[in-house]
LOGU-434704 format. One line per field, with one value per atom (N, C-alpha, C, CB): atom name; x negated, y, z negated. Coordinates in steps of 0.02 Angstrom, whole numbers. Each point is the difference from the previous one (the first is absolute). Glycine has a CB too. Example, Ala and Ser with C-alpha at 12.3 -4.5 7.8 and 13.67 -1.06 7.14 Angstrom:
LOGU-434704
kolmi = (N / CA / C / CB / N / CA / C / CB)
px = (-660 / 45 / -45 / 95 / -77 / -42 / 39 / -59)
py = (-284 / 59 / 60 / -59 / 112 / 59 / 55 / -32)
pz = (-390 / 0 / 0 / -62 / 98 / -3 / -37 / 108)
end
This chain:
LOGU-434704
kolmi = (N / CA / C / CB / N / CA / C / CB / N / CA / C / CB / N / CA / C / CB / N / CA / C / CB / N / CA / C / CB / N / CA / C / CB / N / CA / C / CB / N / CA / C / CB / N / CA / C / CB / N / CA / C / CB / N / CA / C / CB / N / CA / C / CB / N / CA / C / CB / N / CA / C / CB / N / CA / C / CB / N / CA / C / CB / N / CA / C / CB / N / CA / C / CB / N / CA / C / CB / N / CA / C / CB / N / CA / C / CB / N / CA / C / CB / N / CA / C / CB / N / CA / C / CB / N / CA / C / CB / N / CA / C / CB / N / CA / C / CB / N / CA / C / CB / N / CA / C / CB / N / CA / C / CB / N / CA / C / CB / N / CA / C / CB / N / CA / C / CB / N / CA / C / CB / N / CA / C / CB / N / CA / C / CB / N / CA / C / CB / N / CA / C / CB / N / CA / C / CB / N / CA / C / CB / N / CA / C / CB / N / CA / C / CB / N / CA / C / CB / N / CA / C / CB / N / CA / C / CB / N / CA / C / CB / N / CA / C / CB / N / CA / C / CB / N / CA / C / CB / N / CA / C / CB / N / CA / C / CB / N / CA / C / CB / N / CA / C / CB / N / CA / C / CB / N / CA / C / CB / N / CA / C / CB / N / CA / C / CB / N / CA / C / CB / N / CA / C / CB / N / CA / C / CB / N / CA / C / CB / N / CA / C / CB / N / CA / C / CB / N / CA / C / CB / N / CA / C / CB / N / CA / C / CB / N / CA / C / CB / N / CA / C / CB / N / CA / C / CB / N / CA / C / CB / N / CA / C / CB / N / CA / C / CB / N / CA / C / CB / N / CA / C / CB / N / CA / C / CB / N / CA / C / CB / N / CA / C / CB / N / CA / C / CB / N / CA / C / CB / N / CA / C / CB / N / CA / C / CB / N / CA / C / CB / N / CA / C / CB / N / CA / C / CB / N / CA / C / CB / N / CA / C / CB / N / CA / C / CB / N / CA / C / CB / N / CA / C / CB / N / CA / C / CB / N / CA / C / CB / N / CA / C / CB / N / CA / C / CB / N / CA / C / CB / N / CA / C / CB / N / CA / C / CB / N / CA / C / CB / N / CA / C / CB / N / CA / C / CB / N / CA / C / CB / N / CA / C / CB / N / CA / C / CB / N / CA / C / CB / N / CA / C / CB / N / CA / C / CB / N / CA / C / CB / N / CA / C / CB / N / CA / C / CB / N / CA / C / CB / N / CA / C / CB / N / CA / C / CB / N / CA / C / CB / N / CA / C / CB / N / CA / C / CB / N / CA / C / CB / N / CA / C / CB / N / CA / C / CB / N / CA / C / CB / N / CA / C / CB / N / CA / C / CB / N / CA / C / CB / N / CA / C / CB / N / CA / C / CB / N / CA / C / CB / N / CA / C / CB / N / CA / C / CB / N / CA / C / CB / N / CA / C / CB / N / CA / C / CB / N / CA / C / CB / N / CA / C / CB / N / CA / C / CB / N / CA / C / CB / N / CA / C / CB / N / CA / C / CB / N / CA / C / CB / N / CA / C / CB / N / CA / C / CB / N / CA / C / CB / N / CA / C / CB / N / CA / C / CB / N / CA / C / CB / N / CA / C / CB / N / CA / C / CB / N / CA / C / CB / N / CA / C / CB / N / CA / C / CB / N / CA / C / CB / N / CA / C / CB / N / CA / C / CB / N / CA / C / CB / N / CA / C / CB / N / CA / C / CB / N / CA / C / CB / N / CA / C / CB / N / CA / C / CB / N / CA / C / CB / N / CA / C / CB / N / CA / C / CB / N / CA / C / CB / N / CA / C / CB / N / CA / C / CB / N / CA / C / CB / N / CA / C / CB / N / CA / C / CB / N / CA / C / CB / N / CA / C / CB / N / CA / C / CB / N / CA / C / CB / N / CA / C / CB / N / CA / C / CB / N / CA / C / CB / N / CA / C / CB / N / CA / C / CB / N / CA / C / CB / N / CA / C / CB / N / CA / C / CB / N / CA / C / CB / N / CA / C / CB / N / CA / C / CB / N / CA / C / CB / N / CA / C / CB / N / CA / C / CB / N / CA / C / CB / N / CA / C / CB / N / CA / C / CB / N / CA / C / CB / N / CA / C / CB / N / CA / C / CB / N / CA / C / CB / N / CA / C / CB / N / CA / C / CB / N / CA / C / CB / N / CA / C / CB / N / CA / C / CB / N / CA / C / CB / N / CA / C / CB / N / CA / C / CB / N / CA / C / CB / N / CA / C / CB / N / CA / C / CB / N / CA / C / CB / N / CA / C / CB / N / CA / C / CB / N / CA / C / CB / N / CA / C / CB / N / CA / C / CB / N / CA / C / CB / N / CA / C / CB / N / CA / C / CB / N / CA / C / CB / N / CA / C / CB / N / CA / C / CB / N / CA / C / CB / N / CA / C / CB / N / CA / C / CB / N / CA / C / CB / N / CA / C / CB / N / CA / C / CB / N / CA / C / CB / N / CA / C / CB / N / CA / C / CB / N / CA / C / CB / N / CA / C / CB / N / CA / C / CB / N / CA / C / CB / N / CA / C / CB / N / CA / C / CB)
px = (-1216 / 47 / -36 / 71 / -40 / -23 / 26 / -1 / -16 / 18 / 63 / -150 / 177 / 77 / 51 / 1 / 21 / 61 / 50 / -29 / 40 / 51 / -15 / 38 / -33 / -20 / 26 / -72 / 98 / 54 / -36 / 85 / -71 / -23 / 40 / -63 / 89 / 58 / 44 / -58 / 94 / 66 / 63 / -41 / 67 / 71 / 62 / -59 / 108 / 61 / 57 / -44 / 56 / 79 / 50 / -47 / 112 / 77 / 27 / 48 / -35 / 41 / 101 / -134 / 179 / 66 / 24 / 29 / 50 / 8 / 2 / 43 / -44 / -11 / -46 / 94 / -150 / -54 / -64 / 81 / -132 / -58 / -40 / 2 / -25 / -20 / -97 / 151 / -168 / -61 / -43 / 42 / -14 / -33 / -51 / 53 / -121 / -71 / -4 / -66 / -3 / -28 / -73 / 115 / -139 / -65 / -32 / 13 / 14 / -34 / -62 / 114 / -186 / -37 / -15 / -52 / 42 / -51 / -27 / 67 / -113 / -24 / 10 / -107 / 118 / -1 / -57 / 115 / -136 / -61 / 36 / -92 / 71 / 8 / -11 / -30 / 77 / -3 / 17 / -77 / 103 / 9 / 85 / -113 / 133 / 57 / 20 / -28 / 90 / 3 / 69 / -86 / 105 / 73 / 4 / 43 / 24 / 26 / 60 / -54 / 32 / 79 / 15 / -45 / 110 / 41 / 71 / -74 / 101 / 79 / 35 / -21 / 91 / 12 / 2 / 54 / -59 / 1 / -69 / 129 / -190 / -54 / -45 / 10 / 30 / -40 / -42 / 16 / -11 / -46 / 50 / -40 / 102 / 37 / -13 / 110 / -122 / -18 / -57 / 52 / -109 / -77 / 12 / -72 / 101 / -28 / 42 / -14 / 78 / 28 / -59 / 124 / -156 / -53 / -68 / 44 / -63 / -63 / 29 / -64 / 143 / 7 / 49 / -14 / -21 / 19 / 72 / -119 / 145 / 85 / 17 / 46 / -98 / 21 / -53 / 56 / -64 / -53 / 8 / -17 / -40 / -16 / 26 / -157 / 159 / 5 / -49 / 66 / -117 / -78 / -56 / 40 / -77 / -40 / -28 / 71 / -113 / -32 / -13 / -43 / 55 / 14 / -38 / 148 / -176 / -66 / 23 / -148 / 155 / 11 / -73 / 151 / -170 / -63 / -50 / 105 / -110 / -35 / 33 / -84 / 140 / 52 / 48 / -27 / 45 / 37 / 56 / -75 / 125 / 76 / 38 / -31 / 15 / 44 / 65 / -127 / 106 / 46 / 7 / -42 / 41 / 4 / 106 / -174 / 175 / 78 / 37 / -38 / 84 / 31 / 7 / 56 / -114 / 19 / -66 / 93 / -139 / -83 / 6 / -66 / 96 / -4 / 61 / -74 / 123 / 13 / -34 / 73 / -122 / -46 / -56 / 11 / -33 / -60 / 25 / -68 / 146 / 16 / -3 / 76 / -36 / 0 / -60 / 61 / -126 / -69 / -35 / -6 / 3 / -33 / 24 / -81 / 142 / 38 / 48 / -11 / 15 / 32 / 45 / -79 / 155 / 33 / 31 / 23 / -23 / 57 / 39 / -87 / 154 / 39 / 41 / 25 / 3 / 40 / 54 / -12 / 49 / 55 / -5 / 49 / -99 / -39 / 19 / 30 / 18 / 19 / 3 / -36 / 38 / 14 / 64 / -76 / 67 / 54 / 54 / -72 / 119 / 40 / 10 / 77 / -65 / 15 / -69 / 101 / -158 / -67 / -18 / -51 / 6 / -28 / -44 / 23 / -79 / -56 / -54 / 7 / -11 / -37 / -10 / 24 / 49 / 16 / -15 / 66 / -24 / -34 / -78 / 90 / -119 / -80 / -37 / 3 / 53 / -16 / -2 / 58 / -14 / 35 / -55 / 99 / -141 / -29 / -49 / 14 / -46 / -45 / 67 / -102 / 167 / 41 / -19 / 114 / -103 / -24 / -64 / 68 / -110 / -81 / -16 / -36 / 102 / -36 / -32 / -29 / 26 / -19 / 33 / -52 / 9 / 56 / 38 / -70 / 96 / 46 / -26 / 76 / -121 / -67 / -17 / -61 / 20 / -55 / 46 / -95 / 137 / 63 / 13 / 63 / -34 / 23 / -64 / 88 / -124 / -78 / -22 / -55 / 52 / -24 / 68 / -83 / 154 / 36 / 7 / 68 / -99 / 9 / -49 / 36 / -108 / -42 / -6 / -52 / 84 / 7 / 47 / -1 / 67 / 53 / -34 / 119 / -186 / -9 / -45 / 23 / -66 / -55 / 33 / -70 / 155 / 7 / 63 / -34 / 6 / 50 / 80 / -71 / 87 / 58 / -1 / 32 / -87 / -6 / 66 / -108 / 140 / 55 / 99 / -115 / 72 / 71 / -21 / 17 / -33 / -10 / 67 / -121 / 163 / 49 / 71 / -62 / 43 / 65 / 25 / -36 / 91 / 13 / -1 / 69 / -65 / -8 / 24 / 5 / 76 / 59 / -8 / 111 / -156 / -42 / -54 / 51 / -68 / -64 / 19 / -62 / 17 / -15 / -17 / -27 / 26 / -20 / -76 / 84 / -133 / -55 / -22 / 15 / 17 / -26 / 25 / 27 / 17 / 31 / -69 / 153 / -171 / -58 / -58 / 33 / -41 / -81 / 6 / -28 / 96 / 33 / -22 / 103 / -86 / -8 / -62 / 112 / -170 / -71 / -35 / -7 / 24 / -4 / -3 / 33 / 37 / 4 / -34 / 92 / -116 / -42 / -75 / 85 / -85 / -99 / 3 / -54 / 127 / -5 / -47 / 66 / -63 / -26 / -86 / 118 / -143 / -62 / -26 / -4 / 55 / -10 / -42 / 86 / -137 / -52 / 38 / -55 / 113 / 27 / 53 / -13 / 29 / 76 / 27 / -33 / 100 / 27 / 52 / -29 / 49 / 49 / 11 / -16 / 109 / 14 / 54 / -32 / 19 / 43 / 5 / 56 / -115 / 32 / 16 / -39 / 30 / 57 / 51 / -83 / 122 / 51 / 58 / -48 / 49 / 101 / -47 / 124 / -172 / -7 / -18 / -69 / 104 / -9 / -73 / 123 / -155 / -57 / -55 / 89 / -53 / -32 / -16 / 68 / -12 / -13 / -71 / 171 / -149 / -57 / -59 / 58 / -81 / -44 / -44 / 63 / -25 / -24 / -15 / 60 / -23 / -22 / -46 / 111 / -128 / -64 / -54 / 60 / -37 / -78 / -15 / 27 / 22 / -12 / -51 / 126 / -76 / -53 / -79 / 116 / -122 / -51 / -49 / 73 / -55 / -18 / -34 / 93 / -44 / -13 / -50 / 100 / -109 / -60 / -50 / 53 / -59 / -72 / -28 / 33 / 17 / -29 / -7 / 61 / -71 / -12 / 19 / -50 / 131 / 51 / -7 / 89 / -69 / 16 / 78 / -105 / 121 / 90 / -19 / 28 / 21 / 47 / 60 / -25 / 33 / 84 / 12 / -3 / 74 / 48 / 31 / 25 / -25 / 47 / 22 / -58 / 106 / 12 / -14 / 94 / -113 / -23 / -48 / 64 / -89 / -78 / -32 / 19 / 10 / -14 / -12 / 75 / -29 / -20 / -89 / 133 / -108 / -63 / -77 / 97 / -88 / -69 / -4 / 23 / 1 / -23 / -74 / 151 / -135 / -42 / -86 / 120 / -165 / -72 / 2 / -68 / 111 / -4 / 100 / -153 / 148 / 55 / 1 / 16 / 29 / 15 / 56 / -63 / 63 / 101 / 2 / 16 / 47 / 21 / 48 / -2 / 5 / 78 / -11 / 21 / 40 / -2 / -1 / -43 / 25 / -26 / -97 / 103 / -134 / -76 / -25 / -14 / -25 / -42 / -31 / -34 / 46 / -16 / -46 / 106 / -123 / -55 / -17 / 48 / -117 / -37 / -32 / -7 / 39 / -56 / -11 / 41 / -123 / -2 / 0 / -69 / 74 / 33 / -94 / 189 / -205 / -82 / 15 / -49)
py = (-12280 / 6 / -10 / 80 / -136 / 12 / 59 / -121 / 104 / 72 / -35 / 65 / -105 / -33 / 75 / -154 / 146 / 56 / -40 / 66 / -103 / -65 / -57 / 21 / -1 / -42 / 0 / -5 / -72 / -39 / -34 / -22 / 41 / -57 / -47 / 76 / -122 / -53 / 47 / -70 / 73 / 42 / -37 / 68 / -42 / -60 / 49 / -95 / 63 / 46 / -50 / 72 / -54 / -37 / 36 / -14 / -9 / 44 / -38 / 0 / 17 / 9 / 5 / 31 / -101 / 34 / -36 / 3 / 13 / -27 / -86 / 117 / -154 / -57 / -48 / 25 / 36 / -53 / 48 / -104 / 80 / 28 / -22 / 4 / 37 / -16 / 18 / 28 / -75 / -3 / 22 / -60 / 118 / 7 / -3 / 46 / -9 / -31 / -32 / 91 / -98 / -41 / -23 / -30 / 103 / 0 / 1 / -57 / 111 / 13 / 63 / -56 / 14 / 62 / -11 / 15 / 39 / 7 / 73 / -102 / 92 / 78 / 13 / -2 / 48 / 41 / 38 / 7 / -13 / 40 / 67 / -136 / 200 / 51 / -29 / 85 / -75 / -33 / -75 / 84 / -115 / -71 / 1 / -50 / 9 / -25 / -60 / 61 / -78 / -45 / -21 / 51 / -109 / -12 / -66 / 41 / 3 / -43 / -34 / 63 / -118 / -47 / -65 / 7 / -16 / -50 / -13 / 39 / -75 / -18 / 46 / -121 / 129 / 37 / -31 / 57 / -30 / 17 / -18 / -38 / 47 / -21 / 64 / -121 / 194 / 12 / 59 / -119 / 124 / 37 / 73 / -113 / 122 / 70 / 21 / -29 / -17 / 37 / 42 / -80 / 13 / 36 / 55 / -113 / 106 / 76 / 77 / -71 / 43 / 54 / 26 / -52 / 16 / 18 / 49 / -120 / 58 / 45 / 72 / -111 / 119 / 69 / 46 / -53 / 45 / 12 / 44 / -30 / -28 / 19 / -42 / 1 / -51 / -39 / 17 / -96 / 77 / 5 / -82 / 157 / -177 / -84 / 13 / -46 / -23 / -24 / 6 / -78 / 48 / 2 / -7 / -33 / 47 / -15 / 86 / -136 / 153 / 64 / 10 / 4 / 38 / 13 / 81 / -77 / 53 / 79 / -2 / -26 / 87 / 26 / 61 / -26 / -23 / 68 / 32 / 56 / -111 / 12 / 38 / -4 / -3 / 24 / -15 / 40 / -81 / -30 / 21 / -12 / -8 / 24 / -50 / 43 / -88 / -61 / 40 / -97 / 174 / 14 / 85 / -114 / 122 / 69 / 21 / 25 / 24 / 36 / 3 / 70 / -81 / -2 / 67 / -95 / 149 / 56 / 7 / 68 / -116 / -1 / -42 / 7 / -56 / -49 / -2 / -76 / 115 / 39 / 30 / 5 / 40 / 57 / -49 / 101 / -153 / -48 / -38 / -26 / 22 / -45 / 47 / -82 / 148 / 61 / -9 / 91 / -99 / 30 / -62 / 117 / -180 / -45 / -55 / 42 / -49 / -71 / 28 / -100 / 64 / 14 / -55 / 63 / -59 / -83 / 14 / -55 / 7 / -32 / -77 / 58 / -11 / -67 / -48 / 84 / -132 / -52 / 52 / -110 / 159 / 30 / 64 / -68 / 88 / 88 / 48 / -7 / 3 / 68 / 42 / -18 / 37 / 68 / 32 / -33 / 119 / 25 / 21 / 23 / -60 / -18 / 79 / -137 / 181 / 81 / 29 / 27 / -52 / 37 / -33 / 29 / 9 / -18 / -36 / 82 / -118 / -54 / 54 / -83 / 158 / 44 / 28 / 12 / -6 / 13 / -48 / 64 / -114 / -65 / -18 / -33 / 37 / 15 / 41 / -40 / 98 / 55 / -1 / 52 / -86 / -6 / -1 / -75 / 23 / -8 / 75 / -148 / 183 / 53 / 54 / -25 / 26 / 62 / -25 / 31 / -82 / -23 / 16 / -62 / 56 / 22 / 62 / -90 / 156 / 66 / 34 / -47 / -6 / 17 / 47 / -90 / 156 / 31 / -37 / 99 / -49 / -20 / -6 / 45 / -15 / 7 / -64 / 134 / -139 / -74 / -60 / 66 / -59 / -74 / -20 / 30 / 32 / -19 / -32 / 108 / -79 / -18 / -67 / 118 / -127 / -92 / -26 / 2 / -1 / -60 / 14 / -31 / 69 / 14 / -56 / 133 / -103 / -62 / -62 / 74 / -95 / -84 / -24 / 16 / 9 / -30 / 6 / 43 / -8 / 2 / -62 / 126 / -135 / -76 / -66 / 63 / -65 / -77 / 9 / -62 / 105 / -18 / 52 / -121 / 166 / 32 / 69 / -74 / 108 / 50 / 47 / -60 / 4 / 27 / -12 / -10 / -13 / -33 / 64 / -170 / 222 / 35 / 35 / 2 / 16 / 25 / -62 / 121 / -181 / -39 / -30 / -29 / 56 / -38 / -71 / 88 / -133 / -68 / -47 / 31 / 6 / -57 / 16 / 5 / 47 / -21 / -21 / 44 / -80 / -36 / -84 / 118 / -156 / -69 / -22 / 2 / -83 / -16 / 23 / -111 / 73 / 13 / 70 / -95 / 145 / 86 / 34 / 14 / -21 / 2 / -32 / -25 / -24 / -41 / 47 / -134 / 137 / 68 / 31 / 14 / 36 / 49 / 17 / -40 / -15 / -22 / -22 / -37 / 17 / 2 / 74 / -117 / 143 / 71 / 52 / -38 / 12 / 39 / -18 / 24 / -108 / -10 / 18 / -62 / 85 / 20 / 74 / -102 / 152 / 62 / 43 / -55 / 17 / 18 / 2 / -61 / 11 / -17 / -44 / 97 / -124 / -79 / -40 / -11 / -12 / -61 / -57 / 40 / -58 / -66 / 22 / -46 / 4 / -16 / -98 / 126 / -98 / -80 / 18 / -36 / -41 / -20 / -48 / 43 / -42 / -46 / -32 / 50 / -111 / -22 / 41 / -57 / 94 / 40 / -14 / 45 / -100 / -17 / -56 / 43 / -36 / -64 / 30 / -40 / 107 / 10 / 9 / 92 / -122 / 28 / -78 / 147 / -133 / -43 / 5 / -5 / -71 / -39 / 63 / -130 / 173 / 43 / 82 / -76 / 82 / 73 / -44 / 72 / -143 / 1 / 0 / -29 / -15 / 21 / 53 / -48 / 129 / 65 / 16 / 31 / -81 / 51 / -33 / 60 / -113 / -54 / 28 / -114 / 133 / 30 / 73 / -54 / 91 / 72 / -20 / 53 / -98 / 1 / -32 / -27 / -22 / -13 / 60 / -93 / 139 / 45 / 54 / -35 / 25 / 46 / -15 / 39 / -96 / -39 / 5 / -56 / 35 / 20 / 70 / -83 / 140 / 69 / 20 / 36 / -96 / 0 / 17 / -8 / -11 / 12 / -74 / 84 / -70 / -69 / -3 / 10 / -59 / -60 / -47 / -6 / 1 / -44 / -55 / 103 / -131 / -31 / -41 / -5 / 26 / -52 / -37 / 69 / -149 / -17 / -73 / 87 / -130 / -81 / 0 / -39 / 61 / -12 / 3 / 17 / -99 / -19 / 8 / -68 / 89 / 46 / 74 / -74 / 119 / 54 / 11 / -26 / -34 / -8 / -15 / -60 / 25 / -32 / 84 / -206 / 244 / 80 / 20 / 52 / -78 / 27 / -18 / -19 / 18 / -26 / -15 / 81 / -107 / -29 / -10 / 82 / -146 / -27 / -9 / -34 / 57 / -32 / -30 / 62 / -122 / -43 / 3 / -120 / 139 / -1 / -56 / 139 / -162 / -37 / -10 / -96 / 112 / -12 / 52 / -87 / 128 / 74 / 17 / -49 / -38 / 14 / 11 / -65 / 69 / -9 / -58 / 111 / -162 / -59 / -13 / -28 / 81 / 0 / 65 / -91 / 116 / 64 / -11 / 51 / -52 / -27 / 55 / -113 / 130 / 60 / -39 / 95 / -62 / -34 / 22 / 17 / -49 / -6 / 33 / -121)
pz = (-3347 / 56 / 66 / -68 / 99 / 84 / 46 / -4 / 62 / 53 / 49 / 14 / -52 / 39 / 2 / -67 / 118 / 10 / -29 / 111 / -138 / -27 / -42 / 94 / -176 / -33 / -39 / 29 / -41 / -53 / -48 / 80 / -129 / -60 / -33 / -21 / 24 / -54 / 8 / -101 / 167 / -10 / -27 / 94 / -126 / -13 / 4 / -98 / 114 / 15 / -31 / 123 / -159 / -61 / 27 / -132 / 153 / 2 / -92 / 191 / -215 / -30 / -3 / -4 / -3 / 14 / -88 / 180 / -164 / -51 / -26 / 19 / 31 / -23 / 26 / -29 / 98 / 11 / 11 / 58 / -82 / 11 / 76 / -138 / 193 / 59 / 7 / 45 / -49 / 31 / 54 / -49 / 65 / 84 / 34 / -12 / -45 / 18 / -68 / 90 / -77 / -45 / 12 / -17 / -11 / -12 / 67 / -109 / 153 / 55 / 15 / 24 / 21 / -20 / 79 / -149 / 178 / 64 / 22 / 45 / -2 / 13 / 90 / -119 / 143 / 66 / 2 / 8 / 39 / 33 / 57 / -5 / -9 / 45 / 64 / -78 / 139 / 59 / 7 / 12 / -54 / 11 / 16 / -88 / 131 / 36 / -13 / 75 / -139 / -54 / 6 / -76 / 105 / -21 / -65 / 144 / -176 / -45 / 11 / -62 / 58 / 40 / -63 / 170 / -167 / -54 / 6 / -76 / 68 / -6 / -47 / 20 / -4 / -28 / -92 / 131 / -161 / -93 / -13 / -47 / 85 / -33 / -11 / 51 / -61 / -28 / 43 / -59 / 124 / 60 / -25 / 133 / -119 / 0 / -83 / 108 / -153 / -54 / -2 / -44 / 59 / 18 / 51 / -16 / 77 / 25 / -50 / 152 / -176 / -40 / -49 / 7 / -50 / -37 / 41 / -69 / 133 / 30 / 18 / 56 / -29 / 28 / -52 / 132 / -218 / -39 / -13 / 0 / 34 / -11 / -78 / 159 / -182 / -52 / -62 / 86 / -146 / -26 / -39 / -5 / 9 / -4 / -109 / 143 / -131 / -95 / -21 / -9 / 0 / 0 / 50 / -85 / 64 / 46 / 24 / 34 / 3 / 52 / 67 / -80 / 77 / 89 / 7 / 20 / 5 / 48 / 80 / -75 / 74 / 59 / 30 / -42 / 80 / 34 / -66 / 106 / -162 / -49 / -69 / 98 / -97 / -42 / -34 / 50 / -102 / -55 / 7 / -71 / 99 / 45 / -32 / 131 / -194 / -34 / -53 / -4 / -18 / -58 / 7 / -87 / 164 / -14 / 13 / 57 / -76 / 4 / 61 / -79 / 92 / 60 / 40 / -51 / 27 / 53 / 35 / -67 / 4 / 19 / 56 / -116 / 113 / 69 / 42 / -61 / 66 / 64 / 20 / -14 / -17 / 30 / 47 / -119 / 61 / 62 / 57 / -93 / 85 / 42 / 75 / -98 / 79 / 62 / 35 / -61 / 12 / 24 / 6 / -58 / 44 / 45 / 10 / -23 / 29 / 53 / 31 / -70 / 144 / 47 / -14 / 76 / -66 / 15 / 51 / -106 / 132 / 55 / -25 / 107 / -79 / -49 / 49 / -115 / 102 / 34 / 46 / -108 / 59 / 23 / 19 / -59 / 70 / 41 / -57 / 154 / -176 / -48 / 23 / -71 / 139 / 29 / -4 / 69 / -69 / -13 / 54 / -87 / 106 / 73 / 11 / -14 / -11 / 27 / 24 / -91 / 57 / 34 / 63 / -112 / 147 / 61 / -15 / 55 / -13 / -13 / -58 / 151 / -105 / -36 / -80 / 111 / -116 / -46 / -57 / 67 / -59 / -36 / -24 / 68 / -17 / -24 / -29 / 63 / -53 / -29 / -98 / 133 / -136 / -48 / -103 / 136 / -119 / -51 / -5 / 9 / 34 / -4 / -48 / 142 / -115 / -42 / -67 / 77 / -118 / -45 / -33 / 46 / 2 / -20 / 3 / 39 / -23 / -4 / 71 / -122 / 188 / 38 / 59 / -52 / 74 / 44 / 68 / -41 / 53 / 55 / 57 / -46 / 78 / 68 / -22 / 21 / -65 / -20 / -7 / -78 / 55 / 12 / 58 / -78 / 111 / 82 / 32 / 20 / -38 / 53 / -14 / -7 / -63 / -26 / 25 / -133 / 104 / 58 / 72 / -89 / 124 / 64 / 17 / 9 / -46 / 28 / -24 / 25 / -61 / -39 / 57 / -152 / 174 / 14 / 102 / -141 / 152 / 57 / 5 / 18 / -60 / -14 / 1 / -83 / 30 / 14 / 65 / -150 / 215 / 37 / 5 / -33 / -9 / 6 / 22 / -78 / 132 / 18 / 23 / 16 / 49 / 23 / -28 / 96 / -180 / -53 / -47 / -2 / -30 / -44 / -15 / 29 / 10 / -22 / -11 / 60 / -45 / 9 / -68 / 120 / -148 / -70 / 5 / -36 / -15 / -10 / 53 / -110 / 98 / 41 / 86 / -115 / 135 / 59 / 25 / -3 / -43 / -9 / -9 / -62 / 99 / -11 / -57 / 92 / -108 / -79 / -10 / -12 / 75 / 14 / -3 / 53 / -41 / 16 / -75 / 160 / -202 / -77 / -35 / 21 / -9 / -51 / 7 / 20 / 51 / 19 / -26 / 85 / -109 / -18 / -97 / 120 / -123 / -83 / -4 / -27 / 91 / -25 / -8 / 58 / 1 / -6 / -41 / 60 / -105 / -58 / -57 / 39 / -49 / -34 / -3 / 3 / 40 / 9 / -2 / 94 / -83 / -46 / -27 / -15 / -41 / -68 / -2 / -53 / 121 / -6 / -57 / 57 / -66 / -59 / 1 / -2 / -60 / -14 / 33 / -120 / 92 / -3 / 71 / -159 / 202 / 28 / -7 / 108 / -163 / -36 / 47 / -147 / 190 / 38 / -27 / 88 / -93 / -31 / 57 / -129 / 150 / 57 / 44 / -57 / 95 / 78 / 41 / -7 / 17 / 56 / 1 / 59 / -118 / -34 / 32 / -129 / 174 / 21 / 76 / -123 / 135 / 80 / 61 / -61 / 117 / 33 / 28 / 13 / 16 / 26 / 42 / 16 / 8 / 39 / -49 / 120 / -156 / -54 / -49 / -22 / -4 / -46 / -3 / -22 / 125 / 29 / -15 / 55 / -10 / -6 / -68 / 95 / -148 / -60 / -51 / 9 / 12 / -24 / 35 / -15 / 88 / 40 / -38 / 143 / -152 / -44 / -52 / 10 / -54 / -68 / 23 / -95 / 109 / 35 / 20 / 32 / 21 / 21 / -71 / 114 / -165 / -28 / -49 / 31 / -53 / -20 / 23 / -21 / 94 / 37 / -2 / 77 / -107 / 3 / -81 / 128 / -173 / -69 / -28 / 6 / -15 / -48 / -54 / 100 / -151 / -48 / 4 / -95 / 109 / 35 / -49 / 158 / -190 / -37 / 33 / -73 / 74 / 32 / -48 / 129 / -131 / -47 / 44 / -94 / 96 / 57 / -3 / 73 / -37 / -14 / 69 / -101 / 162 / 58 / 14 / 20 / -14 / 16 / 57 / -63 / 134 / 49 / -40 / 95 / -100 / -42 / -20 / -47 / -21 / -52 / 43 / -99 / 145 / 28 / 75 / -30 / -3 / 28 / -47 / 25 / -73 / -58 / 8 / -82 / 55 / -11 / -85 / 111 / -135 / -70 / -16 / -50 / 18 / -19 / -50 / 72 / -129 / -56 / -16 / -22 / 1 / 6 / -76 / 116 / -122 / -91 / 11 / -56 / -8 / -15 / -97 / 155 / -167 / -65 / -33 / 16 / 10 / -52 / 24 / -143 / 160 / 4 / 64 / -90 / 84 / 86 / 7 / 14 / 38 / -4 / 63 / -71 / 102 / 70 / 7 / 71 / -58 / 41 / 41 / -69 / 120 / 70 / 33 / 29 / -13 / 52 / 64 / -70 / 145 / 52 / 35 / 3 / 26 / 42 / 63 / -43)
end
C-alpha cells in the first residue's frame, strides 16, 4: 500500500436494468496525494459523477479497490461508510442542501449533532468556519436571506465541520452566477493553500483550471492526468 489519501485500483461500476447493462467505469485506477487540489472534468455520461460517487463512498464500485487514507472502503456495510463518510469527507454540492428553516449557524452546526458533539463546541466550530469563508455578520440569516454566493460559503462551511481528510465538490458552482463562482473558487483555493485535500467534480473548464491537476474522463476511463506547473 502507498500513502495516497485516494487510491483506486481497476474500479468498475456496472448499472444493471432490465434490458440494458451500463458501463460506467471501466477499469479506472488513480491515486490522490494528502493536500493535492484535483479537478475531475468530462461531459456529461462519461463517467466523472459516478467516480466521485465511489471516491465519496456514497457508491461501492463492481470490482475493483478503493483505499481511503490507507483503508479498504471497496465492501464495507452501509452504516460502516456512513460513519466514514461523517468523519472524513466534507461535500459541497451543486444544490447547497441546506435546511431553509435553519439559520447559516445552525446548518453548520448540523453534521457535529451527528458526531456526538456538544452544544458549546458546535456553536464555536460553525461560528468560526462561517467567520473564515466570509459570513461573520450572516450567522443568524436563514438561506432565503442569503445570496447564491453566501448559501455556497455556507455549505463550504459546513463541509469542513467535521474536520475532514477529503472535501468532494461536486459542481459548486453550476446554480451560481460569474461573481458567486468567483468567491467560491477563491474559498476553495484558499482552502488548499492552508492544506486541505479538494477534489472537484465539474464540466467547467474555468472551474477545473482552479485546480493543480486535471483529470478528463469520457467513456467510463480516464483519458488525461495533467498536473498544472
Amino acid at each position: 500500500m502507498n500513502n495516497s489519501l485516494i487510491s483506486l485500483k481497476n474500479i468498475t461500476k456496472v448499472y444493471n436494468s432490465s434490458e440494458v447493462e451500463v458501463h460506467a467505469l471501466r477499469g479506472v485506477s488513480i491515486d490522490i496525494q494528502k493536500g493535492e487540489f484535483v479537478s475531475i472534468i468530462g461531459p456529461s455520461g462519461s463517467g466523472k459523477t459516478t467516480l466521485m460517487d465511489i471516491i465519496g463512498c456514497l457508491s461501492r464500485p463492481t470490482s475493483g479497490e478503493y483505499y481511503l487514507d490507507g483503508n479498504n472502503v471497496s465492501n464495507l456495510d452501509d452504516d460502516t461508510l456512513a460513519e466514514l463518510r461523517n468523519k472524513k469527507i466534507g461535500f459541497v454540492f451543486q444544490t447547497f442542501n441546506l435546511l431553509p428553516r435553519l439559520t447559516a449557524l445552525q446548518n453548520v452546526e448540523l453534521p457535529l449533532i451527528y458526531g456526538g458533539v456538544t452544544s458549546k463546541e458546535r456553536v464555536r466550530r460553525a461560528r468560526e468556519l462561517l467567520e473564515s469563508v466570509g459570513l461573520a455578520d450572516r450567522i443568524h440569516h436563514k438561506p432565503s436571506a442569503l445570496s447564491g454566493g453566501q448559501i455556497q460559503r455556507v455549505a463550504v462551511a459546513r463541509a469542513l465541520v467535521n474536520r475532514p481528510s477529503l472535501i468532494l465538490a461536486d459542481e459548486p458552482t453550476g446554480n451560481l452566477d460569474s461573481k458567486s463562482e468567483a468567491e467560491v473558487t477563491a474559498i476553495l483555493r484558499e482552502l488548499h493553500e492552508k492544506g486541505n485535500t479538494i477534489v472537484i467534480v465539474t464540466h467547467n473548464p474555468a472551474v477545473a483550471e482552479q485546480a493543480k491537476r486535471i483529470v478528463s474522463v469520457k467513456d467510463g476511463q480516464i483519458i488525461s492526468d495533467t498536473p498544472k506547473q
